[in-house]
C-alpha positions as CSV (number, residue, x, y, z in Angstrom):
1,X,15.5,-15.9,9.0
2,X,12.6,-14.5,11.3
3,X,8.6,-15.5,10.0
4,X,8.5,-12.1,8.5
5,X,11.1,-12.9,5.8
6,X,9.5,-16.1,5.2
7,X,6.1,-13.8,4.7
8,X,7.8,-12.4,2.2
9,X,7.8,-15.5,-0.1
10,X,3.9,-15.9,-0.2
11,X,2.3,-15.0,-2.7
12,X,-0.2,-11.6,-2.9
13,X,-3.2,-14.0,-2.2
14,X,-1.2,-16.1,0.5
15,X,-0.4,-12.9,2.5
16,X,-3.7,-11.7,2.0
17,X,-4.9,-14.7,3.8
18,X,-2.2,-14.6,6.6
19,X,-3.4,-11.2,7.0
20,X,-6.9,-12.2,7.3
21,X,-6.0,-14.5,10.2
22,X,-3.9,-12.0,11.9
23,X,-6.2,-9.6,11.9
24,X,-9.3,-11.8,13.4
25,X,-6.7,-12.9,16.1
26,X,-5.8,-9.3,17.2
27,X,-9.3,-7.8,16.6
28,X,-10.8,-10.8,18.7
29,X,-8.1,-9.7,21.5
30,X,-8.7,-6.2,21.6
31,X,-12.8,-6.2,21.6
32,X,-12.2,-9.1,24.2
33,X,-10.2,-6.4,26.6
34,X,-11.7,-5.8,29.9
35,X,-11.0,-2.2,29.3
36,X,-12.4,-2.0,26.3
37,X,-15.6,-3.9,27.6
38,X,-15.7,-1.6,29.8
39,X,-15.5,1.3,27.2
40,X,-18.7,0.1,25.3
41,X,-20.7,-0.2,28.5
42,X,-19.9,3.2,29.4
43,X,-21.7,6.9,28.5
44,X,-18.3,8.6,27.4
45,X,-19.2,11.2,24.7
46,X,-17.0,11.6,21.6
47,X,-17.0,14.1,18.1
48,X,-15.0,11.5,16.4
49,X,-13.4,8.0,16.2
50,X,-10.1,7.9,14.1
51,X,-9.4,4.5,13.1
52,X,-5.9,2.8,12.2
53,X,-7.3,0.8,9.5
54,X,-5.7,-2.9,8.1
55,X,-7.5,-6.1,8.8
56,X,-9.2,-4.7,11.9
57,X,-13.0,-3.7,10.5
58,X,-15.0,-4.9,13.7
59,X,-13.0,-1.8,15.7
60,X,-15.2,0.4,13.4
61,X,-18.1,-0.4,16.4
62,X,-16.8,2.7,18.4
63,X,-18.1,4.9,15.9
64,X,-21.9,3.4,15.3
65,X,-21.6,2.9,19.7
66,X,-20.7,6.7,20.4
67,X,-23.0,8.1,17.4
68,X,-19.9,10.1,16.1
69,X,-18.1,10.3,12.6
70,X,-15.7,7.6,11.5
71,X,-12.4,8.8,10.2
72,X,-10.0,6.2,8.5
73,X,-6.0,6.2,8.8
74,X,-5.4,3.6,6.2
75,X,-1.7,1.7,6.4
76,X,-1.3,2.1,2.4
77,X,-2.0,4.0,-0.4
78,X,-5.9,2.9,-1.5
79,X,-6.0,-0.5,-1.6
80,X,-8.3,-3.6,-1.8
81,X,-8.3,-2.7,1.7
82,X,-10.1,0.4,1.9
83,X,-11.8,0.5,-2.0
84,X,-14.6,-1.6,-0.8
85,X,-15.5,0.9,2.2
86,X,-15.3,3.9,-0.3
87,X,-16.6,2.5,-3.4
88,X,-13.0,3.7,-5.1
89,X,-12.6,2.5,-8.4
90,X,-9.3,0.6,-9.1
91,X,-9.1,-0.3,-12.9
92,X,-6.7,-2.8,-13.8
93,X,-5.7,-1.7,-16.5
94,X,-3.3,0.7,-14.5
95,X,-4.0,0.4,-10.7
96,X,-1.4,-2.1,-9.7
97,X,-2.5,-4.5,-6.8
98,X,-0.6,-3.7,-2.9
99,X,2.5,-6.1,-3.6
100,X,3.2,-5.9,-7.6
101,X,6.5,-5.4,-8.6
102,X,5.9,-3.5,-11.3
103,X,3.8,0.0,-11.6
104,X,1.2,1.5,-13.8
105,X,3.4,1.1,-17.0
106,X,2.6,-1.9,-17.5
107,X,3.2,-5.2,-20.5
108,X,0.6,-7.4,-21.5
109,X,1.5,-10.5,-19.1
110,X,1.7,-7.7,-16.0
111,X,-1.5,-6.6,-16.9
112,X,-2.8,-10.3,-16.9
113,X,-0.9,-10.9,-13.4
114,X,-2.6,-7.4,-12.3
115,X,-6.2,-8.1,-13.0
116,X,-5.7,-12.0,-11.7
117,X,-5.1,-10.7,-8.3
118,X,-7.1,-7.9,-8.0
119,X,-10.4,-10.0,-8.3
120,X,-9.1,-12.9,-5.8
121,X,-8.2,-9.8,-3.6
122,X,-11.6,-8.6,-4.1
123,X,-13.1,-11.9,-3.7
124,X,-11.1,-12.5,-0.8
125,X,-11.6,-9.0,1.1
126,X,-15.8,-10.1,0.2
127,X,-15.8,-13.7,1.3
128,X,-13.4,-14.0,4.2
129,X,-12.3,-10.7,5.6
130,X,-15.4,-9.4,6.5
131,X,-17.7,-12.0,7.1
132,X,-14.6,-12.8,9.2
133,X,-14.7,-9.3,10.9
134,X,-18.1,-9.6,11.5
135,X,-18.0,-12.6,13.4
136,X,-15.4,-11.7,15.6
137,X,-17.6,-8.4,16.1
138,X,-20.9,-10.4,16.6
139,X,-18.8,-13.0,19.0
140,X,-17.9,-9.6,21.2
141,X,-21.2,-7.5,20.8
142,X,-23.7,-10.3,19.7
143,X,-26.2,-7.2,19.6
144,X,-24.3,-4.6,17.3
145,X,-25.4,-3.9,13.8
146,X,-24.2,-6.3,10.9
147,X,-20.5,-5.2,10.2
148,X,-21.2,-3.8,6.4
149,X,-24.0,-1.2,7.6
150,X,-21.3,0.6,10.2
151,X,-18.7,0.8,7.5
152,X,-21.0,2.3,4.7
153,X,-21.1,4.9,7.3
154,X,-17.7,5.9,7.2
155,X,-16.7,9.7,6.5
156,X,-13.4,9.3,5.8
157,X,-10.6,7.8,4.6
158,X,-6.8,8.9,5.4
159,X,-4.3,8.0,2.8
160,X,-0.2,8.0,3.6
161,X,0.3,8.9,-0.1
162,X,1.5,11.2,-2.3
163,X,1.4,12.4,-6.1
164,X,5.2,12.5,-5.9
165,X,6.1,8.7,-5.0
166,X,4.2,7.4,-7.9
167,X,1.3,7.3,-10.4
168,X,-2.0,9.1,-9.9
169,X,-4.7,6.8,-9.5
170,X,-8.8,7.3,-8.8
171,X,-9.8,8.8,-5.9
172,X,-13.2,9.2,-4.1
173,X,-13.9,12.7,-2.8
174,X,-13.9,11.2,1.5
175,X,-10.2,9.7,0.3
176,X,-7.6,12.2,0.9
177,X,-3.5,11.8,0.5
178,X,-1.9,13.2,3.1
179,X,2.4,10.9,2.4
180,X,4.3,12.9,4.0
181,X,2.0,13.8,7.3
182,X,4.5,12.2,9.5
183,X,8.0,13.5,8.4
184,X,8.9,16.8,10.9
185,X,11.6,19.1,10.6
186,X,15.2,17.7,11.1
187,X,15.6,18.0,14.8
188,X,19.4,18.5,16.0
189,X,21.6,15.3,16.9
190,X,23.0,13.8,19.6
191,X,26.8,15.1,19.1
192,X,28.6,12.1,18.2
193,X,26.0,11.4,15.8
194,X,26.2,14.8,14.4
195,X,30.3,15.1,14.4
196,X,29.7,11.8,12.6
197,X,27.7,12.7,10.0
198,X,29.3,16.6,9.4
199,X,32.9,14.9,9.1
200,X,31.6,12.5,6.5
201,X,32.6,15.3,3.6
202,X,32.3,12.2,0.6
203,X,28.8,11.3,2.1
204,X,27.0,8.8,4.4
205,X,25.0,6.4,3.4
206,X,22.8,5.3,6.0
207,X,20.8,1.7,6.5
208,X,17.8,0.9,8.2
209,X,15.5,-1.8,7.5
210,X,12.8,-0.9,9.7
211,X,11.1,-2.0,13.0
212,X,9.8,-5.0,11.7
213,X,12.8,-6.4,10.5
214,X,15.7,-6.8,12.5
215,X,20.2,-6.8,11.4
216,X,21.0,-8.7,13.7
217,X,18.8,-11.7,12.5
218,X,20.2,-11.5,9.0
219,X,22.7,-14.8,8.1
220,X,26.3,-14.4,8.4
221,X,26.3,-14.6,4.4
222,X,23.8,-11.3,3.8
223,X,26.5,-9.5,6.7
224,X,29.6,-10.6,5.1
225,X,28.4,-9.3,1.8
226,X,27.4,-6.0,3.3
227,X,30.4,-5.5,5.3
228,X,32.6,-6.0,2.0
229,X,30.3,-4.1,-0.1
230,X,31.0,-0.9,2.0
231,X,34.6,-1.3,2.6
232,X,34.6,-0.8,-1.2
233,X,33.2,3.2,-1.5
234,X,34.5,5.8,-0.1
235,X,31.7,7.2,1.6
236,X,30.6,6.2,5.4
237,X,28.2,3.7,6.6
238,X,25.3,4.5,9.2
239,X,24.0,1.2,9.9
240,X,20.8,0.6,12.1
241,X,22.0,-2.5,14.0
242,X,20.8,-4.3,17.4
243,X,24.3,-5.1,18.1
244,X,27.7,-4.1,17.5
245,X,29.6,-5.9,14.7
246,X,33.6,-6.1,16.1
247,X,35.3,-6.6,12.0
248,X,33.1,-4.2,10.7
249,X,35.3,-1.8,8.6
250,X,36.5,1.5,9.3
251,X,33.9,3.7,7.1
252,X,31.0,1.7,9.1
253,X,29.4,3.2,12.3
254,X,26.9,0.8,13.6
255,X,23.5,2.2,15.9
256,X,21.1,0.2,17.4
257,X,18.3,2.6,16.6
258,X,18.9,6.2,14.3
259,X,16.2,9.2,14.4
260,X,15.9,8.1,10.6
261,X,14.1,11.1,9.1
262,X,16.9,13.3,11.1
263,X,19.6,11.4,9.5
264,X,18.2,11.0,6.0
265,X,17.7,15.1,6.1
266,X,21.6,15.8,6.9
267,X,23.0,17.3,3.6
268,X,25.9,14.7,3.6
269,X,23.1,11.7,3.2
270,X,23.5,10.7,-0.5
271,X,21.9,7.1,0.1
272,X,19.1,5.4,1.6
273,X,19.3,1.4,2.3
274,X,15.7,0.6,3.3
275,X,13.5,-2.7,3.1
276,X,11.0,-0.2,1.2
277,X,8.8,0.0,3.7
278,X,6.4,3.1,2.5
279,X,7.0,6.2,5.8
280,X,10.9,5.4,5.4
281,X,10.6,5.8,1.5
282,X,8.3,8.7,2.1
283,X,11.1,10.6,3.9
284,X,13.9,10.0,1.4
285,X,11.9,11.5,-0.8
286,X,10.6,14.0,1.3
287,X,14.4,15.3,1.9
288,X,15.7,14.2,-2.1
289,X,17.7,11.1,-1.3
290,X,17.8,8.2,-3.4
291,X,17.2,4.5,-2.3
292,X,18.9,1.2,-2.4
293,X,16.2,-1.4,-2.1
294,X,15.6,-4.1,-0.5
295,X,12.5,-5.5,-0.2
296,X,11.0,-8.1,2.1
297,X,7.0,-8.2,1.8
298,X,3.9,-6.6,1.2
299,X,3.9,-3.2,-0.4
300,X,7.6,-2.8,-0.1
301,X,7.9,-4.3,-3.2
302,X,6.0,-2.0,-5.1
303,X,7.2,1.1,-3.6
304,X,10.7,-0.2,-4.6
305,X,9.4,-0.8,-8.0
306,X,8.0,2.1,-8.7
307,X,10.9,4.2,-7.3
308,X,13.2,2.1,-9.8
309,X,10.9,3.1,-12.8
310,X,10.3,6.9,-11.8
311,X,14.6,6.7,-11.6
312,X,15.1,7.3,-7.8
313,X,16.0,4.2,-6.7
314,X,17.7,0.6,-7.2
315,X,16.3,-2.6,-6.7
316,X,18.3,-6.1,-5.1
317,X,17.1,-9.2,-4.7
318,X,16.6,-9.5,-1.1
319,X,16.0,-13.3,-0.8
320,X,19.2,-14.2,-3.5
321,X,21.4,-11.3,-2.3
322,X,25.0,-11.5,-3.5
323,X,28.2,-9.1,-3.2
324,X,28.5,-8.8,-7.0
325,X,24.7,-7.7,-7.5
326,X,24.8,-5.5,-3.8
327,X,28.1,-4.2,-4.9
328,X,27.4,-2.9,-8.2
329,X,23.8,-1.7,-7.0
330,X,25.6,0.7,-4.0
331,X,28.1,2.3,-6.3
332,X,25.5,2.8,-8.7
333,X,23.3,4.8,-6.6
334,X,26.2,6.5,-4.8
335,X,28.5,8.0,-8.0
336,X,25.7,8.3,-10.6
337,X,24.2,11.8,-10.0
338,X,20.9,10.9,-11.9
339,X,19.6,9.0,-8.9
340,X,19.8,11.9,-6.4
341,X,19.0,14.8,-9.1
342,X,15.6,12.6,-9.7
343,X,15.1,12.0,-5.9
344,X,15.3,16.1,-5.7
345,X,13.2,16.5,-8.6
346,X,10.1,14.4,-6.5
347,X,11.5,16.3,-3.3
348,X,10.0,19.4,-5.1
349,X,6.7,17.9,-6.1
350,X,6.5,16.8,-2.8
351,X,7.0,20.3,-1.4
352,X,4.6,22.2,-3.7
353,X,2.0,21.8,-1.8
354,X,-0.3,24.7,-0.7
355,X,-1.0,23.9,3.2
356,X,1.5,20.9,4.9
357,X,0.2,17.8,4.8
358,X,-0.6,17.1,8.5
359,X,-2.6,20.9,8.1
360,X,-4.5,19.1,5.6
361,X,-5.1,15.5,7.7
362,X,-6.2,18.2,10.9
363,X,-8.6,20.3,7.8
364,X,-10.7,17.1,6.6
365,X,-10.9,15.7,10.0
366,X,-12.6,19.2,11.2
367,X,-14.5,19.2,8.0
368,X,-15.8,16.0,9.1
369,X,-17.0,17.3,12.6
370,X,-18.3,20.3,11.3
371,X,-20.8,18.5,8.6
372,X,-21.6,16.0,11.1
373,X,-19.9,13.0,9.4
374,X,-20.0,14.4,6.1
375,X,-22.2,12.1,4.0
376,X,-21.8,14.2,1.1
377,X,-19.0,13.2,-0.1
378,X,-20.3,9.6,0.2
379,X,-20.1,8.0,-3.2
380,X,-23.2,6.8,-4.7
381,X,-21.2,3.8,-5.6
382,X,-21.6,2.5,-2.3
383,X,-25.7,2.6,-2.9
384,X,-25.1,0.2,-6.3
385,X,-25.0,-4.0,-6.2
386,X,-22.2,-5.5,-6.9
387,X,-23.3,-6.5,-10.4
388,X,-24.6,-2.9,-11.3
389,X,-21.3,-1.7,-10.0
390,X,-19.3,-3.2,-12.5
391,X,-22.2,-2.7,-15.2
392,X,-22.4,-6.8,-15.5
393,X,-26.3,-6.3,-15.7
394,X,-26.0,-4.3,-18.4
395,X,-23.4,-6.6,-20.0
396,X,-25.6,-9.2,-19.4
397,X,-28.7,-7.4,-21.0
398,X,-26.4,-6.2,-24.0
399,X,-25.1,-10.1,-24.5
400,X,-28.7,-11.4,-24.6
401,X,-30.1,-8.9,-27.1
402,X,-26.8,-9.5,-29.8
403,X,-27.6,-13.7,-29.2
404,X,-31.4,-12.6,-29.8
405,X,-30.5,-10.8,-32.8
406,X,-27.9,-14.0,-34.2
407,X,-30.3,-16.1,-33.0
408,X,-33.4,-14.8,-35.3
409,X,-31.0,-14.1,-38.1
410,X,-29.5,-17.5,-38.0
411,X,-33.7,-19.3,-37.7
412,X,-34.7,-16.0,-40.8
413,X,-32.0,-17.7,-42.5
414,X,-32.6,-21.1,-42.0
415,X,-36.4,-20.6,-42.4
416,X,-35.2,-18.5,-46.1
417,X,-33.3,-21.8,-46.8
418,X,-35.8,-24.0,-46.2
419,X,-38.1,-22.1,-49.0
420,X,-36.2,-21.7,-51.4
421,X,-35.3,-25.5,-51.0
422,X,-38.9,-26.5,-51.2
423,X,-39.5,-23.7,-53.9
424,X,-36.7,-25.7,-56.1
425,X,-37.8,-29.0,-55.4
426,X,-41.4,-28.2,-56.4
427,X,-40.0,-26.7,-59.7
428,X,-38.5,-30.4,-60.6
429,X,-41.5,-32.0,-59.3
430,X,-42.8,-30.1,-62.3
């Protein structure tokens, strides 16, 4: 399988760490460009620098070199991140980490795994990412200003999330959701694509696992026990493919690329196989379609999770996939109304929404301009120490007054002991 699969098998703090050395490679390349060189030397005049954000923090130098407001796009719902540059609280206790498989409902021994890998992510985002992001930024601009004091400055941060593909969780007033921003209205389709899907009258599932990962580098295994799987239901097959597969069955129409949100919004879509990956699972519930997934890495996992336990979607084990498990999973999702009558339920909460959601990206992002960057609704966690931010001084101050308090107890006692000893003693002496 291609490195991305094999991604997939680290661990939360292995990607983390892969990610850390990805993103100093690309950042380093980029800052290095002679364009971009070029960029910082010049006098251009901007109102505002809008930043894809995810391992890249040294890009944040546009903002402090044209003196303009810094708006982040983040790549997730808040995350370890983005937290740090907002000061956003993430509590353990139900705030589930970028890749946990499970969501905020969670037992003892998740809540143990959850608070585990928060900390090392926070430790790891602290120790390595952005001393690691300020040397790359230091190597290409040895005069800008130390990487931390540019990001305390940011105005905002752009989240692709919404209420209606999970939990609630804490939010700083400069962190705004906006899931959903991307997805447009259904735009018509090429005709054979659209006399394919109008004639599927028992439905069409359709199955896309992204950019990122490819079809056509799955083994002949994982195809085999797709192929079977759909010659079993009755409904048709829209398969995102790089190449054509010549004993694929009947009910199976194979594309090397789909306008996926145009597809998932035809009426006859009643499934959506997806890696998980979070715009594709934004727009199946955008348009009330269940999903089938099938998760690879990073936050795919949770996404999948979390649609499994809110009822509007079905897990399989990518990395041990078999016909029996993929089989039973796809005619689950496909003849059980529940699935689709949850995934319209979310559609709604999804839709009740006073302004769209791209309205409300284009809103904040003016707001921003117009209060010149903002710093209002700056949190005044940002202004606290690490220690005070998690009240550990006061912890601290709180533990040392109770072990005063034993302590002089335990010596009163002792001291009470000792007299009444030498009180007796003096008695028999007598």
């Amino acid at each position: 399988m291609g490195p991305l699969t094999d991604f997939g098998k680290l661990s939360y703090i292995q990607q983390l760490e892969h990610s850390n050395k990805f993103g100093k490679a690309q950042t380093e390349v980029i800052l290095q460009h002679k364009n971009i060189q070029a960029l910082m030397k010049s006098n251009e005049n901007f109102d505002l620098v809008i930043l894809y954000h995810w391992a890249n923090d040294a890009l944040a130098i546009f903002a402090n070199k044209f003196k303009c407001p810094l708006v982040m796009l983040a790549a997730w719902p808040s995350s370890v991140f983005d937290n740090y540059i907002s000061g956003n609280p993430a509590p353990s206790s139900f705030v589930t980490y970028l890749t946990a498989d499970f969501d905020s409902n969670m037992n003892f021994w998740e809540r143990i795994d959850n608070t585990f890998n928060q900390i090392v992510g926070e430790l790891i985002m602290h120790f390595k990412i952005i001393p690691g992001q300020n040397e790359v930024l230091k190597k290409a601009f040895p005069d800008a200003p130390e990487l931390s004091t540019i990001l305390y400055n940011t105005s905002l941060i752009l989240t692709p999330f919404h209420l209606s593909l999970g939990d609630p969780i804490p939010l700083q007033q400069n962190i705004k959701e906006i899931g959903g921003y991307h997805v447009t209205p259904p735009k018509p389709l090429p005709k054979e694509l659209q006399d394919f899907m109008d004639s599927s009258t028992e439905g069409v599932v359709i199955f896309s696992m992204g950019s990122n990962v490819k079809s056509d580098d799955f083994t002949p295994e994982k195809i085999k026990t797709f192929l079977n799987s759909f010659s079993k239901i009755k409904q048709k097959v829209l398969w995102k493919f790089e190449v054509d597969l010549p004993d694929k069955p009947a009910n199976v129409k194979i594309l090397p690329w789909l306008p996926q949100s145009d597809v998932i919004a035809h009426p006859n879509t009643v499934a959506f196989i997806s890696h998980g990956g979070l715009l594709g699972t934004t727009e199946a519930v955008y348009h009330g379609v269940p999903i089938l997934g099938l998760p690879v890495f990073w936050d795919q996992v949770k996404n999948i999770a979390v649609a499994v336990r809110k009822g509007y979607g079905l897990k399989v084990d990518f990395y041990n996939l078999d016909e029996h498990s993929f089989s039973s999973a796809l005619q689950e999702i496909v003849n059980n109304p529940k699935y689709r009558n949850t995934a319209k339920e979310r559609s709604r909460i999804m839709h009740d929404e006073p302004i769209k959601q791209l309205d409300k990206a284009v809103f904040w992002i003016e707001y921003v301009i117009r209060h010149k960057g903002a710093a209002h609704l700056r949190s005044p966690a940002l202004n606290l120490r690490w220690y005070q931010l998690y009240l550990l001084d006061i912890i601290g101050f709180v533990v040392v007054l109770i072990s005063i308090f034993i302590t002089s107890l335990y010596l009163l006692f002792k001291c009470v002991c000792r007299k009444n000893n030498s009180v007796g003693s003096d008695k028999k002496n007598k």
